[in-house]
C-alpha positions, 0 to 999 in steps of 0.5 A: 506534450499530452501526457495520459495516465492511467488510474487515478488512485493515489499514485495516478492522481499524485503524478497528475498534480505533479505534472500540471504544477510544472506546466509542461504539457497536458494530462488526461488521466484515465479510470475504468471505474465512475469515481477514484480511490476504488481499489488500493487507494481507497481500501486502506487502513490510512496510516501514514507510515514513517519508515520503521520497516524499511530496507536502508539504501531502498527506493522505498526507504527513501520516497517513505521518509520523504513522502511522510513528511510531504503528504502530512503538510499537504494534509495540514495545508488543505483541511485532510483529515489527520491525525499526527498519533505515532506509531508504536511496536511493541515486544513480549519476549527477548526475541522480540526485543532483539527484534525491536533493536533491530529495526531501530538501528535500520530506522536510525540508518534510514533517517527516521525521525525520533525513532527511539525505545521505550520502557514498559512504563512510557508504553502504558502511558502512551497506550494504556491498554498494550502489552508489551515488555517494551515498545518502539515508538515512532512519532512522525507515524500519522493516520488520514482519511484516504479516500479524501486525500485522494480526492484533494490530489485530483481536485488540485490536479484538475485545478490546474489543468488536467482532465480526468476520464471515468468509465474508460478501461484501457484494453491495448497499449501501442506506441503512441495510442491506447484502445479503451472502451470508449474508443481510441485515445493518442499520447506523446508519453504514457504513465500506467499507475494502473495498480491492480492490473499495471502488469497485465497493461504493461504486458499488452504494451510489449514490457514488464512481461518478467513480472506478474501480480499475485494478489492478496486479500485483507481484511479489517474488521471494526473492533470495540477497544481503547486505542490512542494511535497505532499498536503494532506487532513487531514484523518479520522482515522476511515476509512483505506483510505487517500482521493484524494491528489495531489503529485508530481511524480519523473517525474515531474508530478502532480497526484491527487487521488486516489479514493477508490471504491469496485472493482467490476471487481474483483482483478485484474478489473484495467478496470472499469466494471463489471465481474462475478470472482467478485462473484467468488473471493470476495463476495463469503466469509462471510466477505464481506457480514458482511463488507457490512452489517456494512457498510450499518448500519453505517452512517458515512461509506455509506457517505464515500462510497457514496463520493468515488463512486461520484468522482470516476464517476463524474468529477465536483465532482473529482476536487471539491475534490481537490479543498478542499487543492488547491487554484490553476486551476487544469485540468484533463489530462489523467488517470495516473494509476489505482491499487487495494488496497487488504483490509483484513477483518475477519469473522465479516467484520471488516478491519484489521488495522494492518499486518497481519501473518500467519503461520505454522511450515514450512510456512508463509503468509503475509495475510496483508500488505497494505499501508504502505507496501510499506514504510515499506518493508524493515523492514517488511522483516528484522522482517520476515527473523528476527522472522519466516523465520530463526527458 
């Protein structure tokens, strides 16, 4: 049995792992780029999320839970730098306190460990410098170095017998062969963890053509400021984005974001501008056109837009932000990194909330994996190699 996956981003190089440690076949994984982790994987805050914001009963709730406590052993176990800090919401008036309520009760339904409220007190002992009236803590939230935790999921995917690929684009799919770059390459079973571009690879394969990324730019930015862990606003569930939190990274280093902005240099537009792939590659689909045309008819998410494009630009408005949980000074250091979430919409332009599979006979596409992907790989690709990948 030869199994190819492609991209050997977290995802991709989890489901690599997993198949060579059953020795079930032979795994090729496949990247255009010269080395892995250079988009999604790579271009993270690195936070290990506990399932605070999670939807009970949802593939994600569940992969979330089970992925956190699976990827902070493997950290443990092989020398990935991480830190166990948790994870702190804070609230600055009743709503926002109902709010909290709110997400502890789904975080109790869906199996949070220790999730609980606390006082104003028990917020400024933990992070001295937070504002809130009250918080909800979170202890199983942790921090990693992303990048490396990639790197150790490929090193032991090759360990045991897979080969990896770089500088290989795949341009066409077809039943048992894919064209890439270098040439053709056969398959007895396809994986695509293609992410940035998983729909448009789908598509080329005949499947997932109800679907289409739309993909959205954030942006961290490196801050002067005291932080122990991880201080978040309370989210809106209604919208798939967190809002700027500060977090400390396993270097020692404080980064507040990210913002959430439509990308309009196209998927892989880490520079802001403007590029015409853009049209080529997003706005081109049907999905994108309804998503805006909902987006545009509902007041509550052009303000959402509109907020995120403003801090996005403006840095006044970028540490008024922050200043909603930090009582703190803070300073703007340099740009600490940039990434594109690939958010999936269908033909409706509604946002998927939850992953998202395709799959034929002798191929799977993982059209969705957003965050928490990253939380969740390990699971994610046990459920995989589990339900699809060994029939």
């Amino acid at each position: 049995m030869k199994y190819v996956i492609i991209g050997s981003g977290v995802i991709g190089s989890a489901i690599a792992r997993e198949l060579v440690s059953r020795k079930i076949g032979d795994v090729l994984v496949l990247d255009k780029e010269s080395l892995p982790a250079q988009h999604t994987s790579g271009r993270n805050s690195g936070v290990i999320h506990s399932g605070l914001n999670q939807k009970p009963g949802s593939l994600k709730a569940r992969l979330c839970l089970q992925g956190s406590s699976m990827l902070r052993r493997y950290c443990r176990e092989n020398g990935v730098p991480i830190e166990e800090c948790g994870t702190i919401l804070v609230a600055n008036d009743n709503d926002e306190r109902r709010r909290l309520r709110e997400l502890e009760s789904s975080a109790v339904a869906c199996g949070v460990p220790g999730v609980r409220i606390i006082s104003k007190d028990e917020l400024k002992e933990r992070e001295p410098f937070a504002r809130g009236l009250e918080g909800l803590f979170s202890p199983t939230g942790a921090i990693v170095a992303s990048s490396k935790l990639v790197y150790a999921l490929m090193r032991d995917a090759e360990y045991n017998g897979a080969a990896y690929q770089f500088d290989t684009e795949v341009t066409r799919i077809g039943e048992k062969e894919i064209d890439t770059s270098k040439g053709k390459i056969c398959f007895d079973f396809l994986i695509n963890c293609g992410g940035l571009h998983a729909d448009n690879l789908a598509h080329t394969a005949g499947l997932g053509r109800g679907y289409s990324v739309i993909p959205f730019r954030g942006d961290y930015r490196e801050v002067e400021a005291k932080v122990n862990g991880m201080i978040y606003h309370v989210p809106d569930l209604r919208f798939p984005f967190l809002g700027v939190h500060l977090t400390k990274t396993v270097d020692q280093k404080v980064i507040a974001g990210p913002t959430a902005t439509l990308s309009l240099a196209g998927r892989e537009g880490y520079a802001r501008g403007f590029k015409s792939r853009f049209f080529l590659e997003t706005a081109n689909s049907l999905g994108f056109w309804m998503w805006a045309a909902r987006t545009l008819s509902s007041g509550s998410q052009l303000r959402q837009v509109v907020h995120n494009l403003k801090i996005s630009r403006d840095e006044e408005a970028f540490l008024a932000d922050v200043a909603q949980i930090y009582t703190g000074e803070v300073q703007l250091k340099d740009n600490y990194r940039s990434g594109i979430r690939p958010q999936i919409v269908n033909r409706g332009g509604r946002l998927v909330e939850d992953f998202l599979i395709d799959r034929s006979d002798c191929q799977l596409h993982i059209l969705n994996a957003v965050s928490p992907g990253f939380t969740a790989s390990l699971a994610f690709a046990k459920y995989v190699v589990d339900n699809y990948a060994t029939r």
